[in-house]
N, C-alpha and C positions, 0 to 999 in steps of 0.2 A: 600597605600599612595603614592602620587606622587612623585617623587624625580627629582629635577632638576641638572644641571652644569652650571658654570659661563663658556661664553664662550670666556673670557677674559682669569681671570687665573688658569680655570678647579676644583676651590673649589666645591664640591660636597653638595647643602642645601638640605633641608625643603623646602617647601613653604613658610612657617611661616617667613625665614630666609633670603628669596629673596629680598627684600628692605634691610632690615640693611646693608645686603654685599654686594647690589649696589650705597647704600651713601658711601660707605668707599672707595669702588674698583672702581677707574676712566677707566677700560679696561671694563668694566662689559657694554656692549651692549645689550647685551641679555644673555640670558638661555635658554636649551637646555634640554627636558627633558630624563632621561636615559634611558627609556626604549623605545620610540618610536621615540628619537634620532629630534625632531621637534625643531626650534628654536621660539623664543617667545622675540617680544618686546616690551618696556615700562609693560604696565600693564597687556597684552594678556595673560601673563602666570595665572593670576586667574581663567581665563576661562577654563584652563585645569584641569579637576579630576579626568579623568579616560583613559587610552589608553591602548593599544595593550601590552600582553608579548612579551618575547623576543621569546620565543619559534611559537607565534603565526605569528610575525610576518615572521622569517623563514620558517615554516614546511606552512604556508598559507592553500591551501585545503585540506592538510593530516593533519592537525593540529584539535584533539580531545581535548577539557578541561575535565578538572578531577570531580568530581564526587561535590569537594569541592570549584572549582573556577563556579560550576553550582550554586551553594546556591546564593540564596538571598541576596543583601545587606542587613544590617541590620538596623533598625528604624536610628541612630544613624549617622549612614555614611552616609543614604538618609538625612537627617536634615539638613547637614555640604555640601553634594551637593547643597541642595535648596538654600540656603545662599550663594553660590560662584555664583550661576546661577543670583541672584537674582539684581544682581547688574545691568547686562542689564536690565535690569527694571526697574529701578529708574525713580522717577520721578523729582527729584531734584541734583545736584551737590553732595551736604552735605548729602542726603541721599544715593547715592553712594558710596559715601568715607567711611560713618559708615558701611555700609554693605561689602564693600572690606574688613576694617579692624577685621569686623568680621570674615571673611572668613577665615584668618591667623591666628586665635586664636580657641584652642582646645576645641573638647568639651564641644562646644556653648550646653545650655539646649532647651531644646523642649518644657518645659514647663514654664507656663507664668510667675510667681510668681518667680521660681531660674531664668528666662531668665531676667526677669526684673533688680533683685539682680548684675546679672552678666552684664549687659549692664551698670547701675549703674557705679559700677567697673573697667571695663574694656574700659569705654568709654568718663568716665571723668562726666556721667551726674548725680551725685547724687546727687545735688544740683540746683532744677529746671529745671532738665530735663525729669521727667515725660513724660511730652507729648510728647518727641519727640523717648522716651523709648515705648509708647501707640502707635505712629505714625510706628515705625522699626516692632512692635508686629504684628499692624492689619497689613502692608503690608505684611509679610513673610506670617501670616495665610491665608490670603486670595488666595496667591500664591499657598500655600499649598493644597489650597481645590480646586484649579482652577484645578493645575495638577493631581492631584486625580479623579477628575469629567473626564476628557480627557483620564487616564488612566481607567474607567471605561469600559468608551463609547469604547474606543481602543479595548479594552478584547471581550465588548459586540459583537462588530463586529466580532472581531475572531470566538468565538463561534457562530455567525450567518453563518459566510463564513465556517466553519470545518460542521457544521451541514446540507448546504447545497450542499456541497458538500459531505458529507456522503448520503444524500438521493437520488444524480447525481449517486454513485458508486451502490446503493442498488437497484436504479430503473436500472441500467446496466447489473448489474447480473439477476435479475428479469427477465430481456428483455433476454438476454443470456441462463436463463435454459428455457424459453418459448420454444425459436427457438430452443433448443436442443433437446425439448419433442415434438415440432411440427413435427423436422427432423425426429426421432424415428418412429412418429406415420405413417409420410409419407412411410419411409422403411416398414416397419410392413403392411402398407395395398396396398402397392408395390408388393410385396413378395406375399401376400395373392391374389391379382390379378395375379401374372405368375403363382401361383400354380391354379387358377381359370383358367386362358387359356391355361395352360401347359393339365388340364384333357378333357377339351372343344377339344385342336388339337387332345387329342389322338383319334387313330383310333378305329372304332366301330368294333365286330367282322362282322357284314352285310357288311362292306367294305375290311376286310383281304383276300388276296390271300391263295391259298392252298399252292402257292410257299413261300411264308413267316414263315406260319404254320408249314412249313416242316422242314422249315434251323432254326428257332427257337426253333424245338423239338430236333434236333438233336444235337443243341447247349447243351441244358439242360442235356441230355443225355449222351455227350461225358465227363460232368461236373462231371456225379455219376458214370463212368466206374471203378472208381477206387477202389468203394467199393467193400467188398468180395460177399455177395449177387449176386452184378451186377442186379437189380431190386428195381422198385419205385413205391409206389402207383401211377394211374391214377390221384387222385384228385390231390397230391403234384408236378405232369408232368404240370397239366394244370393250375395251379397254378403259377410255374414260367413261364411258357412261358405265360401264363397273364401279371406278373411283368415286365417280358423282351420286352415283346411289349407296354409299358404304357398304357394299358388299366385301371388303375384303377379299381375302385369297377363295377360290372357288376349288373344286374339284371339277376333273375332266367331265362327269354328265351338268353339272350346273354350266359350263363354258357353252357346251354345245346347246344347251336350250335357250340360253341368252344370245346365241350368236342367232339359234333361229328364231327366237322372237324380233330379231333386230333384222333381217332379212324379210320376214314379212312385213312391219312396219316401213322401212324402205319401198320395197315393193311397191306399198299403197299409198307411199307419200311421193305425189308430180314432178316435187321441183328436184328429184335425187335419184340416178338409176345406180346401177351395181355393175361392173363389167369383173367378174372374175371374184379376185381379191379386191378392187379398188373401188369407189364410193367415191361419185365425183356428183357436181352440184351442178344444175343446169342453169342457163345464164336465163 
């Protein structure tokens, strides 16, 4: 609830309370509400129902509401708004004035039968004033349904603009894993083409030198000296020195020219004779 100050001589009201103790208090220019500290003249303060805490109005961006100032107003306090609102609205003087004075009074009913009862009552018409009791009823309802319709349509948009923009962020990510399995597939047949031209450049055994054959055998060679043996099958010799020249997979005549270029190099190199299959290294 609202609470106001006279900012005459700082009495603390109601709403409800603000006219009585501006007939009485000749310093009473205005009110000042307490919590968002706004001053308000003549009648202006009806049109206030809701403002800022204190806390919000300090802490401003780092300012969090609680779990309990998130809720809902309730049927009750929405009713008792529409009726302070309502008064801009008028379409008459008199019909102004009853709806301000309803706005200062608690409690007003929501429904038509007690609101009647109560307008009756509270408003002086219990005696031929029906119709202007009928007249306060249909304008509030009407009001009621007007802001209701607009708070529909409001909502409806939201959900149209959240949904649309769910389907901007879905088709983004969409488009994002595309390009990422596009990227993927590009590396992948990348890769599979250097390993395609990487086997293409190697060299054929019809094009090795005997001089490469040699520093390549002797590579391999110098690899297994440390074993106590000191001897290596021929096939496991021209085996790596295949691996180590990137020859790749061969075909049966490329095998057997490598195998005898590798036999005659042996042959000619001192420190390595041949017994068979095996290629043993002389101390």
């Amino acid at each position: 609830m609202v609470v106001f100050s006279c900012d005459g001589c700082g009495d603390v009201l109601k709403k409800a309370q603000v006219d009585v103790h501006a007939n009485r208090c000749y310093s009473c220019a205005s009110v000042s509400c307490a919590d968002c500290l706004v001053s308000f003249y003549g009648d202006d303060y009806r049109t206030h129902t809701q403002c800022k805490t204190e806390a919000e109005r300090y802490e401003k961006s780092v300012y969090r509401p609680t779990k309990k100032q998130q809720k809902k107003r309730n049927p009750q306090e929405a009713w008792m708004d529409l009726i302070e609102r309502s008064s801009q609205h008028a379409s008459s003087p008199s019909m102004k004035n009853r709806l301000q004075t309803l706005a200062t009074l608690g409690n007003v009913p929501r429904k038509e039968k007690q609101f009647r009862n109560f307008c009756g009552n509270s408003l002086n018409l219990r005696q031929g004033g029906g119709n202007v009791v009928t007249e306060i009823w249909t304008f509030l309802s009407e009001l009621r349904n007007q802001e209701r319709a607009e708070e529909e349509k409001r909502k409806a948009e939201e959900d149209e603009t959240r949904k649309k923009q769910k389907e901007v962020e879905e088709a983004a990510k969409e488009r994002h894993k595309k390009e990422k399995d596009s990227t993927t597939e590009s590396d992948s047949n990348k890769k599979k083409n250097d390993d395609v031209d990487q086997n293409k450049s190697s060299v054929s055994p019809e094009k090795l030198s005997a001089k490469k054959v040699r520093k390549t055998m002797k590579k391999v060679l110098k690899k297994n000296t440390h074993q106590k043996s000191k001897s290596m099958k021929l096939k496991l010799l021209r085996r790596e020195v295949q691996a180590l020249l990137g020859l790749g997979d061969c075909d049966n005549s490329n095998k057997k020219l490598l195998k005898k270029m590798l036999e005659n190099e042996i042959s000619s190199y001192k420190k390595v004779k041949i017994d068979g299959k095996v290629v043993s290294i002389l101390s």
